[in-house]
N, C-alpha and C positions, 0 to 999 in steps of 0.2 A: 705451028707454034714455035716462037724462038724459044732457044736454052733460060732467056732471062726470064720469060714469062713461066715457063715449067718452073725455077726455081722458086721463082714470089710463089706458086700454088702448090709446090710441094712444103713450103713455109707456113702459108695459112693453114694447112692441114694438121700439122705438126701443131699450131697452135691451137685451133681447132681439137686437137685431143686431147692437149693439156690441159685446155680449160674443163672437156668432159671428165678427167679424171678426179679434177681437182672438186666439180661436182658430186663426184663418186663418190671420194671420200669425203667429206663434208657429208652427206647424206647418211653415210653410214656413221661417223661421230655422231651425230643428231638420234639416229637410230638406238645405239647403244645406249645414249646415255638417258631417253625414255627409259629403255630396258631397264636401266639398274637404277633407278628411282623408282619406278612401279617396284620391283623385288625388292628394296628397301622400305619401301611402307607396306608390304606386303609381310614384311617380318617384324614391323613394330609392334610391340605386345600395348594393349589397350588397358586402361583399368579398370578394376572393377569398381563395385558401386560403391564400396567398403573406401576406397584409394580415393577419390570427389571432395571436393572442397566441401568443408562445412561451413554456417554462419556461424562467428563468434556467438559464445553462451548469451549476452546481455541485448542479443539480437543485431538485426541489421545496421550498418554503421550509416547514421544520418551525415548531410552536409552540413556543413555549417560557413553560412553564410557572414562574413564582415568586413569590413573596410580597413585597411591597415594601414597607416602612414610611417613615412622615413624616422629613424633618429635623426634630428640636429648634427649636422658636420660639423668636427670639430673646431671650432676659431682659435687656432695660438697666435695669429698676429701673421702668417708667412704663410705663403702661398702650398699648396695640397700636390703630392703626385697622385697620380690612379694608386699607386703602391701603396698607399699611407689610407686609401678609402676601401682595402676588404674589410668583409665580414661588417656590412653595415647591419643594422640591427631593424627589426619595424614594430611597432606597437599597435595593438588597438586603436581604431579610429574614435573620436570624440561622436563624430557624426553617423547614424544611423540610415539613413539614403544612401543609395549606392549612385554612384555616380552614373550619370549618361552622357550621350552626344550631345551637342548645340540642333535644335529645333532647327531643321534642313539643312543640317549640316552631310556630307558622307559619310563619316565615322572612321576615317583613318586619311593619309593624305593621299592626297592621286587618284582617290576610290572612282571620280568620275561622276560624282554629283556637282549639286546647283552649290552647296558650299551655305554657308551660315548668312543669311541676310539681315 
């Protein structure tokens, strides 16, 4: 064996360890920090029956279902920035159907359907 090939394999070796240690610890990080998660829910106190969410007095809260439309933007004559359109406001809708998709439509763009014919 020449001196140059002894030195390439005393190199690989050296790398070769490096990388096992560097497994080493990684493993053991990973190890630890199971550890101190299990002991940390291990000492979280639980509540009692007494501490559980109640339902409100007037009972369970229903949904309610409606259709809301935009206020009217403002027209003074001159063009709008986004700054000048917070805090829009919505109202009750007129209409009582809730809106749907177009008949074979996808229902959003790109979805990857046949599209509204």
């Amino acid at each position: 064996m020449s001196t140059a090939s002894m030195q390439l394999a005393a190199a690989s070796g050296l790398l070769s360890m490096g990388l096992f240690l560097v497994a080493v610890v990684l493993i053991a990080l990973l190890a630890a920090g199971a550890w101190m998660t299990s002991r940390e829910r291990d000492t979280q106190v639980r509540p009692t029956p007494e501490e559980q969410p109640k339902p409100p007095p007037g009972g369970p809260v229903r949904e309610l279902r409606e259709s809301r439309e935009p206020d009217e933007v403002p027209h003074d004559g001159g063009s709008l920035t986004p700054y000048q359109l917070t805090n829009m406001q919505t109202k009750p809708g007129t209409s009582t159907d809730r809106p749907r998709w177009s008949k074979g439509s996808s229902g959003s763009f790109g979805g990857g359907g046949l599209g509204a014919h």
